[in-house]
C-alpha positions in Angstrom: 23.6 7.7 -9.0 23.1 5.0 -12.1 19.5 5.7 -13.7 17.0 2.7 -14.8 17.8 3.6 -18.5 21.9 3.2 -17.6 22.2 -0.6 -16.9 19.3 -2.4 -17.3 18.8 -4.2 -21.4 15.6 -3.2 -23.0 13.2 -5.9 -22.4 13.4 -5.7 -19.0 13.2 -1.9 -18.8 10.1 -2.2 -21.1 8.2 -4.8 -19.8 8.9 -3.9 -15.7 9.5 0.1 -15.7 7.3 1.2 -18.8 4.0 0.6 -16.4 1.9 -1.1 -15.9 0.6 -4.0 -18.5 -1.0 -7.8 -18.5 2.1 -9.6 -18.3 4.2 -7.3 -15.4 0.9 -7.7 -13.4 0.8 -11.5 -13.5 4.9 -11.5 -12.8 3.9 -9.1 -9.6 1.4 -10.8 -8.5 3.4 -14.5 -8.4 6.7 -12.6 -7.0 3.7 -11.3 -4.3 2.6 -15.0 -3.4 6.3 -16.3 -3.4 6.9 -13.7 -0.6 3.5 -14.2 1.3 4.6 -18.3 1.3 8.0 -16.8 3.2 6.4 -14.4 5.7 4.1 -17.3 6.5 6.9 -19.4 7.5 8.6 -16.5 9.1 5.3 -15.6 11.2 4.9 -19.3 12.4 8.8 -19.2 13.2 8.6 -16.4 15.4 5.2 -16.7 17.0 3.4 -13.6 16.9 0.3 -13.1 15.4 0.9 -10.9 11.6 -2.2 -8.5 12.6 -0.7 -7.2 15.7 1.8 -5.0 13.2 -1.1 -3.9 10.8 -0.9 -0.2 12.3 2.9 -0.4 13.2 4.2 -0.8 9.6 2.1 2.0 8.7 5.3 4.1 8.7 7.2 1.8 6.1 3.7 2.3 4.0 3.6 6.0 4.2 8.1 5.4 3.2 7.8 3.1 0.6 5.0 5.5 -0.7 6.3 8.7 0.1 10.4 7.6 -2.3 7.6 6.4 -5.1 6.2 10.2 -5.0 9.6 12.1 -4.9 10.3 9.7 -7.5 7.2 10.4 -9.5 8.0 14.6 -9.0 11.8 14.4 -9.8 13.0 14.6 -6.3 14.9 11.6 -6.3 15.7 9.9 -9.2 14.4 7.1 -11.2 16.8 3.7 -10.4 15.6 0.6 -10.1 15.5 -0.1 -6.1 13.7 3.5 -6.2 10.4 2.5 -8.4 8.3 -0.7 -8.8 9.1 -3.2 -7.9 12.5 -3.0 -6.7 11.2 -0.1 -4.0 8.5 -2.0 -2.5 10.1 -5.2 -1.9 13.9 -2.6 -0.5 11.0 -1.4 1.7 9.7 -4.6 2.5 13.2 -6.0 3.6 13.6 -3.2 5.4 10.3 -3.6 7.3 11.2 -7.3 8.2 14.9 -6.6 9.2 13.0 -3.8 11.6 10.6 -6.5 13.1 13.3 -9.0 13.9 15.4 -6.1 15.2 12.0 -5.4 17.4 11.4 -9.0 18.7 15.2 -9.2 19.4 14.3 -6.1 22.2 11.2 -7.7 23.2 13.1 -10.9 24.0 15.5 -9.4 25.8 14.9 -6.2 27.1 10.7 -6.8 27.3 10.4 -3.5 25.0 7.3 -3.8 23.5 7.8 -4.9 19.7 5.1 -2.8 17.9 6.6 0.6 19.8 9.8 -0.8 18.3 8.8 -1.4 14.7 6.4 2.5 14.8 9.8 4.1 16.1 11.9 2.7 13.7 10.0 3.3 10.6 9.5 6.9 12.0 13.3 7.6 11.9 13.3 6.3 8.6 10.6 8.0 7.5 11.5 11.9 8.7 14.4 12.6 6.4 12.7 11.8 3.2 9.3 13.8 4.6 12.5 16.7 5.0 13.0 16.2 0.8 9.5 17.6 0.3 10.1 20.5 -1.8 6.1 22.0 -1.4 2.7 20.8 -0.4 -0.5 21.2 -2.7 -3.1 21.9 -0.2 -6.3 21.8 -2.3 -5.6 17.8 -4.2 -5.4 16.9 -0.1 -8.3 18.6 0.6 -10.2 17.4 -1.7 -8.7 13.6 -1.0 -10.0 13.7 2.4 -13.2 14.8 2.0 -14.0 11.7 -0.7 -12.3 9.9 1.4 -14.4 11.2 4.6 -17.5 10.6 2.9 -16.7 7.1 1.1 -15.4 5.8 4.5 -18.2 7.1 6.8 -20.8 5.1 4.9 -19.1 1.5 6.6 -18.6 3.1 9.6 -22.5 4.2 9.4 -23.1 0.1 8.0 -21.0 -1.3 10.5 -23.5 -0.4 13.4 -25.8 -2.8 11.5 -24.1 -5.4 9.5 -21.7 -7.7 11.8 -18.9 -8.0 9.1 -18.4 -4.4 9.1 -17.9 -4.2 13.1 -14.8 -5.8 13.3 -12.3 -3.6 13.4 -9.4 -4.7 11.3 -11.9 -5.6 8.3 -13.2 -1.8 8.7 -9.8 -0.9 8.5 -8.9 -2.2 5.6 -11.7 -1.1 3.9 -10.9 2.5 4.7 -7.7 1.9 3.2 -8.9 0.6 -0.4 -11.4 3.7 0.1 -8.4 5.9 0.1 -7.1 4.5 -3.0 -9.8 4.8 -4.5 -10.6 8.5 -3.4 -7.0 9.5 -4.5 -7.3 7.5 -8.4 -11.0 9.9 -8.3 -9.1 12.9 -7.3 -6.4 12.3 -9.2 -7.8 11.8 -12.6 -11.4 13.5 -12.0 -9.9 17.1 -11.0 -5.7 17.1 -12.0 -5.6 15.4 -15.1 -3.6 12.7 -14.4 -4.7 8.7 -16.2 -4.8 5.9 -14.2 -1.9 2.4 -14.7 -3.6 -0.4 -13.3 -5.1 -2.6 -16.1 -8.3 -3.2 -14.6 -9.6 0.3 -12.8 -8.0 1.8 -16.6 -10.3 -0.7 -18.3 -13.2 0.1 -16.0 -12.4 3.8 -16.7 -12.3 3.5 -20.4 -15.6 1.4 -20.3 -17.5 3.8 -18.1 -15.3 7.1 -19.0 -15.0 8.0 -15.5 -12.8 6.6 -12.6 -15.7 6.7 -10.1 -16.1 3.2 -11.0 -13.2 2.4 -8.4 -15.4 2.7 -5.3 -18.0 -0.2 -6.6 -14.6 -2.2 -8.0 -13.1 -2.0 -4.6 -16.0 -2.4 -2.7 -17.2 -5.5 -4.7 -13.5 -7.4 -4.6 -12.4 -6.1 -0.9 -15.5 -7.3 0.7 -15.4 -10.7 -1.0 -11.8 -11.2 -0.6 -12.5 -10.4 3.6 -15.2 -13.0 3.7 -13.2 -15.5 2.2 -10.3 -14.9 4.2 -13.1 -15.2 7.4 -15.1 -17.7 6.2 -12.5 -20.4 4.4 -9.0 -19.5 6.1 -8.8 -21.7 9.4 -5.1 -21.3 10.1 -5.0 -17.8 12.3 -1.6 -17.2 11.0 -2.6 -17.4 6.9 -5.4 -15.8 8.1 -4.1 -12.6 9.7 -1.1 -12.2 7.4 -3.8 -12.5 4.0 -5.1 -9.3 5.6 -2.5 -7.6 6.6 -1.4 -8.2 2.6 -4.7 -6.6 1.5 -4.4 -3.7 3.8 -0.8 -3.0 2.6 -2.2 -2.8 -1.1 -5.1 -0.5 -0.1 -2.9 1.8 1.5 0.8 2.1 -0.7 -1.0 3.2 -3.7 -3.0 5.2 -2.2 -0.5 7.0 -0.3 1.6 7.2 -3.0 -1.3 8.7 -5.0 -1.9 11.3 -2.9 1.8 12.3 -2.0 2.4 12.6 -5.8 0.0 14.8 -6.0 0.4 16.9 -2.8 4.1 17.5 -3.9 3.1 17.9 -7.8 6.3 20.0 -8.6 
């Protein structure tokens, strides 16, 4: 199978496959929007509401996540629909072609749609957990237990601040709480630096990556009471979170299968 370095000129292998800088995070982030503008349209095409497939995409997450960190170990190797972004948006094609597979049973067969999608992604998902060459027990231990802890605090809030009771907002809070837990993890106790130009900024400023719990706590929370507060549509609405909840959760999964496999 053709490596990155094989066909791909220079530029684009050093500004897109080099990690992460400025410039690839703004291209990301506008290739991001285009394709949040075409699930939108999709969504309203087909009539169901984006939320109701927050847990059954969880799967293509834990996929998507799980190539990145075979990737990452030298398990599979490095092409271009194999890292960022080519794997995400291969996933993410894959995860769409899966949900109008789904609705196609629903319509016709009245098989529930979101048993459909979780199946799918599950028989997608087993042959790539089969590549795992070994498991690093204490990094997942010690994942969890941040994780445990940082999480347990909204679930302890939640019982008194509204916001925090709903339970798809809660959700995707846990989820950034896992990516942060794992980037803590990660480069507190295994030595390994953090890519993303903000939370590396942060790190550098405060020389130590404990500063992604207030980061995420500060930008998730705003970003969920704009989307609650300013977003009438249901559809934009559901679909914006459903976004964040997928960007909590990849890196963080891929975080901490990197470093469970760590060959």
């Amino acid at each position: 199978m053709a490596t990155v370095d094989s066909f791909l000129p220079d530029f684009i292998q050093t500004t897109f496959f080099s990690g992460y800088t400025i410039f690839n995070t703004v291209i990301y982030t506008l290739i991001l929007l285009i394709f949040i503008i075409a699930i939108i349209k999709m969504f309203k095409k087909i009539k169901i509401d984006p939320i109701s497939i927050i847990y059954p995409i969880i799967p293509y997450i834990f996929l998507g996540s799980l190539i990145r960190a075979l990737v990452d170990n030298g398990v599979y190797p490095k092409t271009v629909f194999l890292i960022t972004p080519g794997l995400y948006i291969l996933v993410g094609l894959i995860t769409i072609a899966s949900l109008l597979f789904s609705l196609f049973l629903y319509n016709r067969k009245n098989i529930d749609y979101r048993y459909t999608l979780s199946i799918i992604g599950v028989i997608l998902l087993i042959p790539n957990i089969i590549m795992i060459p070994r498991l690093n027990i204490i990094p997942v231990i010690y994942v969890l237990i941040t994780w445990i802890i940082a999480s347990s605090i909204f679930v302890l809030i939640s019982y008194i601040i509204p916001f925090f009771k709903d339970r798809i907002n809660l959700s995707i809070i846990s989820a950034h709480m896992f990516d942060a837990s794992t980037t803590f993890v990660a480069v507190e106790f295994f030595n390994y630096s953090e890519q993303h130009v903000l939370a590396n900024t942060l790190y550098q400023l405060f020389d130590t990556s404990i500063t992604m719990f207030p980061m995420k706590i500060i930008v998730i929370v705003a970003v969920l009471y704009i989307i609650d507060q300013y977003f009438d549509d249901e559809t934009i609405k559901s679909l914006l979170k459903l976004t964040v909840f997928v960007l909590g959760l990849a890196p963080g999964l891929r975080n901490f299968l990197t470093m469970a496999i760590g060959v």
